[in-house]
C-alpha positions in Angstrom: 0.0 0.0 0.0 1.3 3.6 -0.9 1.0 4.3 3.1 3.0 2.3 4.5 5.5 4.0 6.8 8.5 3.2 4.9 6.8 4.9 1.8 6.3 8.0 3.5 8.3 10.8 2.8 8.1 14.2 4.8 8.0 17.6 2.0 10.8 18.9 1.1 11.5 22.9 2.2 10.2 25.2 -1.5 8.1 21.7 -2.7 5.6 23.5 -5.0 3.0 20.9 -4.2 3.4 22.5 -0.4 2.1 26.4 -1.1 1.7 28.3 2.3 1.9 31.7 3.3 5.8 32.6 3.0 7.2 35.1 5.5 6.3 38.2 4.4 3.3 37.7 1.9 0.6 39.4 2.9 -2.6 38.2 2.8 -6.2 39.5 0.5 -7.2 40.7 4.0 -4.3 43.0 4.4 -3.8 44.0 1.0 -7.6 45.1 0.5 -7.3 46.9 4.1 -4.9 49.1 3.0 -6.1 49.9 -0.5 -9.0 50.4 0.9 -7.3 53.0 3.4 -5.4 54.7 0.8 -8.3 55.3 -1.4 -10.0 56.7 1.3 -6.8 59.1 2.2 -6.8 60.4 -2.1 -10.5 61.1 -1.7 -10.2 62.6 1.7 -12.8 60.5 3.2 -10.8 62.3 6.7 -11.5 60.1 9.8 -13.1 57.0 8.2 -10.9 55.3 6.0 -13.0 52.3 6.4 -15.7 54.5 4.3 -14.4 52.9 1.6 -14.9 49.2 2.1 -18.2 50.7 3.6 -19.2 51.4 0.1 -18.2 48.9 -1.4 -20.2 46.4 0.8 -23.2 48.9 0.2 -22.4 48.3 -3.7 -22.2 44.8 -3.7 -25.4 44.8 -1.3 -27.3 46.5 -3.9 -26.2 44.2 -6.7 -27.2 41.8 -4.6 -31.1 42.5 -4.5 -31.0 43.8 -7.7 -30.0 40.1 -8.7 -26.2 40.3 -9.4 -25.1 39.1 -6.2 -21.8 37.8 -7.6 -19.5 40.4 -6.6 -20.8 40.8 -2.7 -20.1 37.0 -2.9 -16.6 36.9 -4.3 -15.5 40.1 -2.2 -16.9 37.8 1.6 -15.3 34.5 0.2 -12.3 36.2 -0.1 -12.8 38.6 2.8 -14.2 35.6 5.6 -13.6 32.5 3.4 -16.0 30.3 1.5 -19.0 29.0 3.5 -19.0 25.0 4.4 -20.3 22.7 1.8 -21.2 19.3 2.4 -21.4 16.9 0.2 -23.1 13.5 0.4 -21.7 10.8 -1.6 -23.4 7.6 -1.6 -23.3 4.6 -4.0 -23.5 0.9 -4.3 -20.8 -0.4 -6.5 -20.7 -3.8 -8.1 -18.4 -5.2 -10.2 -17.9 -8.6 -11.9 -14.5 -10.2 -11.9 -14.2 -13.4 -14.1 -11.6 -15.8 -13.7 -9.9 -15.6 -17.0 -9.8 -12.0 -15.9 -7.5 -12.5 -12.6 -5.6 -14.9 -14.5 -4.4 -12.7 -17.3 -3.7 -10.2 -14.4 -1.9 -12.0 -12.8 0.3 -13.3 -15.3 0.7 -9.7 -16.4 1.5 -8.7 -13.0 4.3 -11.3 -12.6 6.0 -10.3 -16.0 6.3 -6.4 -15.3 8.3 -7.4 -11.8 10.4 -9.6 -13.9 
């Protein structure tokens, strides 16, 4: 079986398979923050600089009733994360093996360890 202790190799330090937060990167959260703040700052929004993400909630808000309701999504998915799906998979499986079948395996399988 593939996990098997002995099979079981720990990532290796820059593995692209093994994408996390490197120190440093800033997250969506962070980045969206501050643009938001500097916006707010070139448009002299004074003592709210949170006016702008404000707006934009209000925006995607009216979108939202108004039917469009894929930007309010898209900005909270990034903002607070995706909401839990579940997903419920069930299924009866059958399967016919013949003999000759197993055989020919078999066989096959003991000629590509040779």
């Amino acid at each position: 079986m593939a996990n098997k202790p002995e099979n079981l190799k720990p990532f290796v330090k820059g593995d692209p398979r093994r994408h996390t937060k490197q120190k440093g990167e800033r997250s969506f959260k962070t980045i969206f923050e501050e643009a938001a703040r500097e916006v707010a700052e070139a448009l002299r929004l004074g003592e709210k600089p949170d006016a702008v993400q404000i707006e934009l909630v209000k925006k995607g808000i009216k979108q939202g009733l108004g039917g469009n309701y894929q930007f309010y999504k898209d900005l909270m998915d990034r903002l607070y994360g995706q909401v839990k799906q579940s997903i419920d998979l069930s299924a009866e499986i059958t399967t016919e093996v013949k003999l000759k079948d197993l055989k020919d395996y078999i066989k096959w399988r003991k000629q590509s360890k040779n």
